[in-house]
Every structure is written in C-alpha cells, then in structure tokens.
Biopython code that builds the backbone (N, CA, C, O; Angstrom):
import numpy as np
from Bio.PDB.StructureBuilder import StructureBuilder

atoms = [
    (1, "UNK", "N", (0.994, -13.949, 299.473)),
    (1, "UNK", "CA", (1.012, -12.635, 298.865)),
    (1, "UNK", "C", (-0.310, -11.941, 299.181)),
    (1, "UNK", "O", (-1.445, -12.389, 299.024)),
    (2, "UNK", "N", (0.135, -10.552, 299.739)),
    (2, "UNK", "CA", (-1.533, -9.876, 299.973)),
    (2, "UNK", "C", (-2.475, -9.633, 298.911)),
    (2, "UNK", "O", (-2.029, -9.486, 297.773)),
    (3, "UNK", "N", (-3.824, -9.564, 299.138)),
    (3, "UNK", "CA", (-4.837, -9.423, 297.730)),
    (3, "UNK", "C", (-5.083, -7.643, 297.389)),
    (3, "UNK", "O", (-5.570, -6.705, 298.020)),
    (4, "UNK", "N", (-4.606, -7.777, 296.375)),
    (4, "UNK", "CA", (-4.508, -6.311, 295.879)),
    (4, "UNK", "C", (-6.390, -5.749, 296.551)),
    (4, "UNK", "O", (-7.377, -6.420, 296.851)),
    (5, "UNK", "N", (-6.163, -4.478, 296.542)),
    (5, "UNK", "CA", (-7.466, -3.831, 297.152)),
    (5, "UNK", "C", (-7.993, -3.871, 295.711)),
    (5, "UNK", "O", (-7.435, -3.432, 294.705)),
    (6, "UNK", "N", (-9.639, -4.722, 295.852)),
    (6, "UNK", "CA", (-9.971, -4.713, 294.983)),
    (6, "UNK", "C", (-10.832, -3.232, 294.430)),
    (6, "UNK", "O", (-10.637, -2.975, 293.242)),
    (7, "UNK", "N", (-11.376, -2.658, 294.882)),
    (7, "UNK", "CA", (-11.747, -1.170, 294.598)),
    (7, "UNK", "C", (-10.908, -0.266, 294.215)),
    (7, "UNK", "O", (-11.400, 0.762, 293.750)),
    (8, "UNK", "N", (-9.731, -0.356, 294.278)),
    (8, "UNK", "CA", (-8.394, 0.522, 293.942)),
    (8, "UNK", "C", (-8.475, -0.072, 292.329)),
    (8, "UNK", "O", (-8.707, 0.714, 291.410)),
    (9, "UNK", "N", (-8.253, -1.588, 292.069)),
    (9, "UNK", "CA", (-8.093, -2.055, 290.849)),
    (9, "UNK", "C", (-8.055, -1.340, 289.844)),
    (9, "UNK", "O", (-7.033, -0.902, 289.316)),
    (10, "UNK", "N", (-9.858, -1.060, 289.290)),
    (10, "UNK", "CA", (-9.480, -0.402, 288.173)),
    (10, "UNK", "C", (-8.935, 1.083, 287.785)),
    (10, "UNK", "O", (-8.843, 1.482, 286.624)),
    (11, "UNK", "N", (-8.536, 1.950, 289.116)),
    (11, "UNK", "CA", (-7.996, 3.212, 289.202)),
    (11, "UNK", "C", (-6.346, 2.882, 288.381)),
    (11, "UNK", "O", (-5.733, 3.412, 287.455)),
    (12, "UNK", "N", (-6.083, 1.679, 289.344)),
    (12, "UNK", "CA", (-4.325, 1.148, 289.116)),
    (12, "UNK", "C", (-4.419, 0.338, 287.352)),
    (12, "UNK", "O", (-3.552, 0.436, 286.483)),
    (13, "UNK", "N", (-5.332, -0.189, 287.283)),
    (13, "UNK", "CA", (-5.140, -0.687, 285.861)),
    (13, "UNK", "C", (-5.107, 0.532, 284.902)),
    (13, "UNK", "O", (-4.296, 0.563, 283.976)),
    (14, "UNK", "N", (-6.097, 1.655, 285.153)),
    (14, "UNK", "CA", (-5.909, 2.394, 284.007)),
    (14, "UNK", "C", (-4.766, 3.266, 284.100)),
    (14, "UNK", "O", (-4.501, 3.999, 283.147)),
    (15, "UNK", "N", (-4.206, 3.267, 284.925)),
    (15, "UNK", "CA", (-2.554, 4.346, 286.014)),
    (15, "UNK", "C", (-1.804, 3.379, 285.037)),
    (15, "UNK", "O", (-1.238, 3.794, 284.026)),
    (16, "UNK", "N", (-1.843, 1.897, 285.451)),
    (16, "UNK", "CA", (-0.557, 1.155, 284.281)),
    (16, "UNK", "C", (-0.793, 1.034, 282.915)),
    (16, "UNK", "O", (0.060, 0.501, 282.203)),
    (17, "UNK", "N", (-1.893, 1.479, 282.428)),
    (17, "UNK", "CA", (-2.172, 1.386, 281.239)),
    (17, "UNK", "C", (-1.709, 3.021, 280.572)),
    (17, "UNK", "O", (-1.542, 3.194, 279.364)),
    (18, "UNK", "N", (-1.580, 3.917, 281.415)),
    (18, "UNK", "CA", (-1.220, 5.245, 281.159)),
    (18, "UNK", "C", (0.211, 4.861, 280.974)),
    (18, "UNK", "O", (0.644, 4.805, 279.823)),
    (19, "UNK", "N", (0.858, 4.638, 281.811)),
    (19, "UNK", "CA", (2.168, 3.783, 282.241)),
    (19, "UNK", "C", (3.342, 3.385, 280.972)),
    (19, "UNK", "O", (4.542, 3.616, 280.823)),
    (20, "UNK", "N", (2.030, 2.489, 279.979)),
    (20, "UNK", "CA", (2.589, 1.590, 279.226)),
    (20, "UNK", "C", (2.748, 2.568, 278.020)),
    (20, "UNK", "O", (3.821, 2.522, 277.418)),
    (21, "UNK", "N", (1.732, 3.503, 277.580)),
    (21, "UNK", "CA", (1.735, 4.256, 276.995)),
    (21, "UNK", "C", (3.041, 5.080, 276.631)),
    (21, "UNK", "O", (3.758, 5.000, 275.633)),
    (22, "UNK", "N", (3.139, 5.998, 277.889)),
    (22, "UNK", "CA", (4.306, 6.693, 278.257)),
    (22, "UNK", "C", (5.786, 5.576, 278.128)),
    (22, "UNK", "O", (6.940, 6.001, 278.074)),
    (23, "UNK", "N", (5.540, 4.642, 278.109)),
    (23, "UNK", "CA", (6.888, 3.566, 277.592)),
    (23, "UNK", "C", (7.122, 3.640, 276.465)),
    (23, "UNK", "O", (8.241, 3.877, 276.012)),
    (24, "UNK", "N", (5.895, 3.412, 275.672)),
    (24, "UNK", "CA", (5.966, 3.237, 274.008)),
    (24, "UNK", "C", (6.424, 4.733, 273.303)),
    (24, "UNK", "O", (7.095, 4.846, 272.277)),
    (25, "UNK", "N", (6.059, 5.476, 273.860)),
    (25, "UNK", "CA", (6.380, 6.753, 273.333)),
    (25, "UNK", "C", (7.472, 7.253, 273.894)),
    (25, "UNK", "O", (7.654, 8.460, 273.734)),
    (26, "UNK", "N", (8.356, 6.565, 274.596)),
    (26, "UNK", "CA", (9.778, 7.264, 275.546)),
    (26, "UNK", "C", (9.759, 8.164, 276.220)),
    (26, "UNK", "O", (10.681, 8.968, 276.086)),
    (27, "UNK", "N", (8.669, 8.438, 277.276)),
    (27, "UNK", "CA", (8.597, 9.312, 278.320)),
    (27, "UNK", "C", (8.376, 8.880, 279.319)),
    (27, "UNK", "O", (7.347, 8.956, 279.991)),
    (28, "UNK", "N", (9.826, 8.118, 279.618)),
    (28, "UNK", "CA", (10.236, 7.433, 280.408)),
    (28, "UNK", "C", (9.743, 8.030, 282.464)),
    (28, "UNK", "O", (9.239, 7.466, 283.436)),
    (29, "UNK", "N", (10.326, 9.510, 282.138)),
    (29, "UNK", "CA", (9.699, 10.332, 283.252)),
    (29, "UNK", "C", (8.073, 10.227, 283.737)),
    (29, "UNK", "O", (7.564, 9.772, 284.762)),
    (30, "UNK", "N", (7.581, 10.764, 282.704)),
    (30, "UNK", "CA", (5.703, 10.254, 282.757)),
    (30, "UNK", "C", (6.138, 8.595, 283.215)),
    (30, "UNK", "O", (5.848, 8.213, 284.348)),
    (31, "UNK", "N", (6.436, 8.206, 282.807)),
    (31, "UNK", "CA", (5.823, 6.996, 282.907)),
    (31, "UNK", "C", (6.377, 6.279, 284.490)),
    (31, "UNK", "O", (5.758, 5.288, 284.877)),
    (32, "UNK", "N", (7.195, 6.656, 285.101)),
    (32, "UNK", "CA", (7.491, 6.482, 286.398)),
    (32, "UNK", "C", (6.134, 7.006, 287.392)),
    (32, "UNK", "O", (5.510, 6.456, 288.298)),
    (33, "UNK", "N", (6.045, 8.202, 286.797)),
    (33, "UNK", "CA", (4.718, 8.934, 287.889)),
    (33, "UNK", "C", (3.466, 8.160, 287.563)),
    (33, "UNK", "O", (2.533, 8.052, 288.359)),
    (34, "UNK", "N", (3.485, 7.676, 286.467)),
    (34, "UNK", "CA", (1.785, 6.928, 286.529)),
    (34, "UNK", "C", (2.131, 5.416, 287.480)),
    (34, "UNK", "O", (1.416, 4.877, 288.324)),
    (35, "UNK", "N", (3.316, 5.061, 287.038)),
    (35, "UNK", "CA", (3.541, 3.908, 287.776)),
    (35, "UNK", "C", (3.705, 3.830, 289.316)),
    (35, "UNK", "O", (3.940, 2.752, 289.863)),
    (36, "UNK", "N", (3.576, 5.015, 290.022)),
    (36, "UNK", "CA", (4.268, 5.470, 291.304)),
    (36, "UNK", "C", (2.723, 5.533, 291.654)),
    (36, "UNK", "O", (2.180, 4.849, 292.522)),
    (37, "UNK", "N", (2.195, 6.328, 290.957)),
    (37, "UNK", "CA", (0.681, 6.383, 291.448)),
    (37, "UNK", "C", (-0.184, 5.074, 291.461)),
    (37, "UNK", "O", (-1.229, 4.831, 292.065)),
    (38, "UNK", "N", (0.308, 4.571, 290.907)),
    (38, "UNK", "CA", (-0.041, 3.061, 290.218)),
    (38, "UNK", "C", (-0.265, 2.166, 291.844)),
    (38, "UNK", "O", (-1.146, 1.712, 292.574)),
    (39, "UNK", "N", (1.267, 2.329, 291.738)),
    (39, "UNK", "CA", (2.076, 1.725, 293.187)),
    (39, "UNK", "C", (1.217, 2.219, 294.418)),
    (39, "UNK", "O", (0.878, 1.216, 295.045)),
    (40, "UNK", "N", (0.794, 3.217, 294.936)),
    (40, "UNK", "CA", (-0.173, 4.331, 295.574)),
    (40, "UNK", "C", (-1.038, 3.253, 296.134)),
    (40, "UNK", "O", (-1.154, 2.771, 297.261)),
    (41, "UNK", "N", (-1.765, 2.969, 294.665)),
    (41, "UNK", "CA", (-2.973, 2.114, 295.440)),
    (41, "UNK", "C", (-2.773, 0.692, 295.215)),
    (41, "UNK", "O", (-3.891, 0.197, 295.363)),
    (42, "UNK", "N", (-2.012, -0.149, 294.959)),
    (42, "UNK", "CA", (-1.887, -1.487, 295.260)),
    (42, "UNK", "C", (-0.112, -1.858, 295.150)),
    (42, "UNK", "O", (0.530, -2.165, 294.146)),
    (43, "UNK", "N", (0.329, -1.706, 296.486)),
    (43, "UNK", "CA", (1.933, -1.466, 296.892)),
    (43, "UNK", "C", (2.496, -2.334, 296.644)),
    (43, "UNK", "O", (3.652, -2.156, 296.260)),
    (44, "UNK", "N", (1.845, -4.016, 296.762)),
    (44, "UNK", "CA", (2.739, -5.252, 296.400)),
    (44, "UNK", "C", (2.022, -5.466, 295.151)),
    (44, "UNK", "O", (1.465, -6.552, 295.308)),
    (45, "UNK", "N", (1.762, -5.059, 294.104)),
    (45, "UNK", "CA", (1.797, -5.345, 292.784)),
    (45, "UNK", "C", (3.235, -6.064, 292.173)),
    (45, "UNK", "O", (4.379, -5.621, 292.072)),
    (46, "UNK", "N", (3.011, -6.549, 292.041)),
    (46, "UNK", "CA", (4.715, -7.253, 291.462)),
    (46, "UNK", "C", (5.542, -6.624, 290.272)),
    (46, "UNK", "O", (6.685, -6.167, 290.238)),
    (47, "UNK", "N", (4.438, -6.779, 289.187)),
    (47, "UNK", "CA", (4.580, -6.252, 287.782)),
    (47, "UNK", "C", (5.207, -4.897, 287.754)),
    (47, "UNK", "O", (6.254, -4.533, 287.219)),
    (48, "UNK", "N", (3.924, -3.928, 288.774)),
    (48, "UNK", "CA", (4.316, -2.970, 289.110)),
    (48, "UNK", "C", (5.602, -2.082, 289.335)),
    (48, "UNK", "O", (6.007, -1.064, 288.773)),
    (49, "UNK", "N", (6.052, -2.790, 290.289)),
    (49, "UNK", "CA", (7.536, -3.129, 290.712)),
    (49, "UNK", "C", (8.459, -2.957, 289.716)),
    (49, "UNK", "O", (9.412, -2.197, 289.539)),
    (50, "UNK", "N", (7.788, -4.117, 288.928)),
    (50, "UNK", "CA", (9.465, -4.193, 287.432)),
    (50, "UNK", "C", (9.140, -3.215, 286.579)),
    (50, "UNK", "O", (10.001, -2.342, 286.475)),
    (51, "UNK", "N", (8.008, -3.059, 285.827)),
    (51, "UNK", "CA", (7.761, -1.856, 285.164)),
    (51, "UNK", "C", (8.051, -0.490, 285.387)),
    (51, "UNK", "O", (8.286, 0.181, 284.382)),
    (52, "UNK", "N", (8.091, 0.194, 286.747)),
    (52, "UNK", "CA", (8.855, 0.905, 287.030)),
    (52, "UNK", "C", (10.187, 0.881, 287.736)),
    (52, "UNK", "O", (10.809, 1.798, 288.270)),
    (53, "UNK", "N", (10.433, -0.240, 287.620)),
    (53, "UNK", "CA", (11.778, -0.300, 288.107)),
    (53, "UNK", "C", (12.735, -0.284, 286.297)),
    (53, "UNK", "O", (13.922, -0.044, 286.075)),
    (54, "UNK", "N", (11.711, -0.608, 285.402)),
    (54, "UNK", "CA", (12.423, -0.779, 284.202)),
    (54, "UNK", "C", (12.374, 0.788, 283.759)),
    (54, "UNK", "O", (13.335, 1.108, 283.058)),
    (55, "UNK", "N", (11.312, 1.964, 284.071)),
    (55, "UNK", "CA", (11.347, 3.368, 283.758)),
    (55, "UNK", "C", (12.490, 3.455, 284.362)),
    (55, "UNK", "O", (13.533, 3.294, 283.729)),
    (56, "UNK", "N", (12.481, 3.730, 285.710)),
    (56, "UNK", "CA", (13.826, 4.101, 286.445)),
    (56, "UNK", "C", (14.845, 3.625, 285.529)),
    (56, "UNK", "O", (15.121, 4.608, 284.841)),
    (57, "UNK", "N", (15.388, 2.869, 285.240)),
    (57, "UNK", "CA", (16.483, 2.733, 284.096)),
    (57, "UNK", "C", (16.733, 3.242, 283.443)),
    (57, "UNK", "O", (17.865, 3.715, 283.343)),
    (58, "UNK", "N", (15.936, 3.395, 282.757)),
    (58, "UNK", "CA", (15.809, 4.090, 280.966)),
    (58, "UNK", "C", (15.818, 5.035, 281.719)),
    (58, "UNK", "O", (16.474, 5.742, 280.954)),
    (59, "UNK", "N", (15.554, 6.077, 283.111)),
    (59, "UNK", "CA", (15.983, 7.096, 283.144)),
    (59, "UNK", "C", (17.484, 7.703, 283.872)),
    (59, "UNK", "O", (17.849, 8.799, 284.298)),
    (60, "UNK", "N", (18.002, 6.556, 283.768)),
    (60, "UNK", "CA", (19.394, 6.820, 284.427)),
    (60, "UNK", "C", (19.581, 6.700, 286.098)),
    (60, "UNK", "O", (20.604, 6.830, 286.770)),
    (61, "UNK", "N", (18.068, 6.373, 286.549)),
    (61, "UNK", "CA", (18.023, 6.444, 288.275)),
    (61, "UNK", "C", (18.219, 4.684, 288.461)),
    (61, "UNK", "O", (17.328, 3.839, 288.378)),
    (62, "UNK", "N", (19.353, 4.518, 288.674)),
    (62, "UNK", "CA", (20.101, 3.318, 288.742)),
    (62, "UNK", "C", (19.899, 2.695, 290.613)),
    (62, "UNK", "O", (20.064, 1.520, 290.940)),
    (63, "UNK", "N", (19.756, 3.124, 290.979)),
    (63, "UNK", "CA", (19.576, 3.276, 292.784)),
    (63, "UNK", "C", (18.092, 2.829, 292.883)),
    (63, "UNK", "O", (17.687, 1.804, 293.431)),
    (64, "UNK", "N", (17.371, 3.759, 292.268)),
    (64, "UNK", "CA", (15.783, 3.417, 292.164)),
    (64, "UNK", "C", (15.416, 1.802, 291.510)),
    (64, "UNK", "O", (14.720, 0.824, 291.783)),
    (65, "UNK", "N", (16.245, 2.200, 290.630)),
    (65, "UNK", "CA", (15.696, 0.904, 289.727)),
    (65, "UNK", "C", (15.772, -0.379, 290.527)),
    (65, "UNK", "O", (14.869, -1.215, 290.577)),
    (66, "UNK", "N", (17.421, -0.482, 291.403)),
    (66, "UNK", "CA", (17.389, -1.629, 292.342)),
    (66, "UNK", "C", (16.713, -1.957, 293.303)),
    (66, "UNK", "O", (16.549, -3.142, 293.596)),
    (67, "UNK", "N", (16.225, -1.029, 293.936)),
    (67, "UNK", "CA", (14.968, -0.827, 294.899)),
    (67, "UNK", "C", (13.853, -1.571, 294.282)),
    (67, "UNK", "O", (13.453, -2.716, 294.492)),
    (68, "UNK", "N", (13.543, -0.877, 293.668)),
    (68, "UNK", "CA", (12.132, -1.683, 292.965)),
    (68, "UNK", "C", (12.610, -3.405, 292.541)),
    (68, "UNK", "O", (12.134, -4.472, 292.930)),
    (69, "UNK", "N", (13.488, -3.172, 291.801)),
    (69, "UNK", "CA", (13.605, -4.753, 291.691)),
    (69, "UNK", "C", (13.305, -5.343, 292.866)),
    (69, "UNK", "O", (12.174, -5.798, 293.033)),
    (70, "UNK", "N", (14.525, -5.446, 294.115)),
    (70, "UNK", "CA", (14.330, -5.737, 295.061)),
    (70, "UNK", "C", (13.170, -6.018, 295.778)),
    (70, "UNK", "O", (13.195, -6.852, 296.683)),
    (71, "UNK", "N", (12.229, -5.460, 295.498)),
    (71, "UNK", "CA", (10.741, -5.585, 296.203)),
    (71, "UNK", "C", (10.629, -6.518, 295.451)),
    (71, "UNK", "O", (10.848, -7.677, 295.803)),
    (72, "UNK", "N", (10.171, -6.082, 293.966)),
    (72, "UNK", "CA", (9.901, -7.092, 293.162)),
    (72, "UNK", "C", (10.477, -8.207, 293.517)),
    (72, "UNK", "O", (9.497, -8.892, 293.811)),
    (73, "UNK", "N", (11.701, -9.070, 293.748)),
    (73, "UNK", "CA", (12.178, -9.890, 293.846)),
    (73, "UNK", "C", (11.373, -10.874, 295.146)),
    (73, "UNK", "O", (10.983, -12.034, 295.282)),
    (74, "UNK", "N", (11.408, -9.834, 295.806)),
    (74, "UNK", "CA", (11.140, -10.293, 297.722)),
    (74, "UNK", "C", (9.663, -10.692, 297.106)),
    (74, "UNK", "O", (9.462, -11.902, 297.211)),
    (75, "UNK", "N", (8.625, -9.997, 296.515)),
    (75, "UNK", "CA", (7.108, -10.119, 296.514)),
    (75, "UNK", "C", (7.010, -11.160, 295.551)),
    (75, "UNK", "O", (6.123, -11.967, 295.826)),
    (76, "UNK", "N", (7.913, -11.495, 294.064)),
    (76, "UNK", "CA", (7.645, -12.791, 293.065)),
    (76, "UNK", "C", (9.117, -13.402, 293.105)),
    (76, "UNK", "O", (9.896, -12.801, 292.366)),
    (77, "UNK", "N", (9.656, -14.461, 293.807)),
    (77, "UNK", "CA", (10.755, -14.557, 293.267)),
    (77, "UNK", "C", (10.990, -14.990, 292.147)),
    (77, "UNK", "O", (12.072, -14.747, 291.614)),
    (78, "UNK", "N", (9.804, -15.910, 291.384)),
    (78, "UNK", "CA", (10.098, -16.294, 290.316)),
    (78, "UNK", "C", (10.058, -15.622, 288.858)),
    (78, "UNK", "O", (9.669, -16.081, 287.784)),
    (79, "UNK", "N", (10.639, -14.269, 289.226)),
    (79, "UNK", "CA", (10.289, -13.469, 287.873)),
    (79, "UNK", "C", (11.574, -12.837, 287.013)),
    (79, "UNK", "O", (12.077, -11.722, 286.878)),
    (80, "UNK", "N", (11.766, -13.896, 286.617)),
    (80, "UNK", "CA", (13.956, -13.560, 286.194)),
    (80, "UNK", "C", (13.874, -12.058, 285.514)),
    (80, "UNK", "O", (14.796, -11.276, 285.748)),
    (81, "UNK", "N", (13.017, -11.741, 284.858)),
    (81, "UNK", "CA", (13.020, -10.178, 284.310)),
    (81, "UNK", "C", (13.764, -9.278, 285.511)),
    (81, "UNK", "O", (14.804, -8.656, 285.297)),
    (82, "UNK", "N", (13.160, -9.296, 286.657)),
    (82, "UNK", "CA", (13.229, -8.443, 287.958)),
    (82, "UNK", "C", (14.754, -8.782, 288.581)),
    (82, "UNK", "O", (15.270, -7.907, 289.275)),
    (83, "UNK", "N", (15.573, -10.188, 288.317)),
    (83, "UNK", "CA", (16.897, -10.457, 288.710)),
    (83, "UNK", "C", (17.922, -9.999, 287.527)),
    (83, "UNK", "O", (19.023, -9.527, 287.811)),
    (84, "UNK", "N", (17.389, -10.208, 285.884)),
    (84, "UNK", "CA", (18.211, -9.850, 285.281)),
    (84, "UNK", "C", (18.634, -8.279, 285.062)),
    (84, "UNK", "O", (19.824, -7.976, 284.975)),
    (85, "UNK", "N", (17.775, -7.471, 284.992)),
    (85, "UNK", "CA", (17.622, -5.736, 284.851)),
    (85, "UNK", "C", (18.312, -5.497, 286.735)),
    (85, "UNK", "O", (19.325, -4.801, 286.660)),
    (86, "UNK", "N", (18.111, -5.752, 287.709)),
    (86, "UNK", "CA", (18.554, -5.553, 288.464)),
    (86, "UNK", "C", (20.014, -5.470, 288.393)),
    (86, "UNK", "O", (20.755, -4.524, 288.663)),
    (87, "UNK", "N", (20.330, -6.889, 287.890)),
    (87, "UNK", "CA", (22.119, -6.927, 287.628)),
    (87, "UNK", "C", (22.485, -6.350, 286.817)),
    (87, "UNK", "O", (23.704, -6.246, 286.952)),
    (88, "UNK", "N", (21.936, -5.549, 285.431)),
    (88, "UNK", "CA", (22.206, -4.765, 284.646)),
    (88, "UNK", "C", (22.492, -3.228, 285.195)),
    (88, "UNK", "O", (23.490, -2.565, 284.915)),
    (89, "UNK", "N", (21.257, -2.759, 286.146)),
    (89, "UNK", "CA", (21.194, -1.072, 287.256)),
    (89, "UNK", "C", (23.056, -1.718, 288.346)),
    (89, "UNK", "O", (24.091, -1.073, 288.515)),
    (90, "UNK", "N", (22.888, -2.396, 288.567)),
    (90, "UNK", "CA", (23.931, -2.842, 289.318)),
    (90, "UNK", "C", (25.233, -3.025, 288.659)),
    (90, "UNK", "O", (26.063, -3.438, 289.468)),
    (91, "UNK", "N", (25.728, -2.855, 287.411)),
    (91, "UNK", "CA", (26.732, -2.777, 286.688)),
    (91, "UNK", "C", (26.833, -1.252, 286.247)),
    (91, "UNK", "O", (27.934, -0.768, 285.985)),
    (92, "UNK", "N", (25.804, -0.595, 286.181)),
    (92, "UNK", "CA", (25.710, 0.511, 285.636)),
    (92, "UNK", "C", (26.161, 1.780, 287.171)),
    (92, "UNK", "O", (26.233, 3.005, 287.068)),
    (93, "UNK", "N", (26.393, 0.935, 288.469)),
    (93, "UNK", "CA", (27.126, 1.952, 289.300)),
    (93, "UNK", "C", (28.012, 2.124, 289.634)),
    (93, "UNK", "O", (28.230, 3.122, 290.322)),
]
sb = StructureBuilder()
sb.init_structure("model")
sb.init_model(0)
sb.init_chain("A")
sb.init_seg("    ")
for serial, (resi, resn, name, xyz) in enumerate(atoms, 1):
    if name == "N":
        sb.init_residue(resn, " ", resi, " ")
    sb.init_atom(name, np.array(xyz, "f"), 0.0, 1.0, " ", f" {name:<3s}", serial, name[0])
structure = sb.get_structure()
C-alpha cells in the first residue's frame, strides 16, 4: 500500500475531521466535498474511501457509493464495512 504524502496529512486529517462533523449533523452533501477534498490529497486513503462512499449513500448516489467501495475494497480487503454497504448501494439499483 502507498505511504500517504506525509505533508498533505494534516490538511486531510482536518478535511476528515470537517467530514465527520458534517455526518453527525446530516449534511450528508458537505460532507462528501470535505471528503473528496480529503481524497485530493491522499487518494489511497482507505477509510477515506468508505466514509465517503457511506455519504454517497445517505445521499441517494448509489453508483458513487459502489465506486468508492470498490477502491476501498481493492486498497483494504480486509474491511467488511466497505463489502457490506457496497451490497446494500447494490440492492438499492
């Protein structure tokens, strides 16, 4: 797995920490764009991946959401969160 750019780090930690925010409060929309920007500067983030692949859901972008899993999947396979929500966007088309 590649090593996240470490100088990007704390730009992307505080982007997913905006992220998480925008989850808790259901602005599901915000919270895709911090995560996208997130994504911007460290692309194989894994977490990354599912966290906005889990916005995409909650916003009805069912297509997106599998995408992201999918990475997610390919970059951690061992992360059943990223196989189970996938098969959930995947029932939902």
């Amino acid at each position: 797995m590649p090593t996240p750019n470490v100088t990007a780090a704390p730009t992307a930690v505080f982007r997913l920490n905006k992220g998480a925010v925008f989850i808790e409060s259901g602005d599901f929309e915000w919270a895709v764009d911090a995560f996208t920007s997130e994504l911007n500067l460290i692309p194989n983030y894994v977490y990354g991946r599912q966290i906005r692949g889990f916005s995409y859901y909650q916003t009805g972008q069912y297509r997106l959401t599998i995408a992201d899993f999918n990475q997610a999947i390919q970059l951690g396979p061992g992360y059943a969160f990223a196989f189970s929500r996938r098969g959930l966007a995947c029932d939902q088309l």
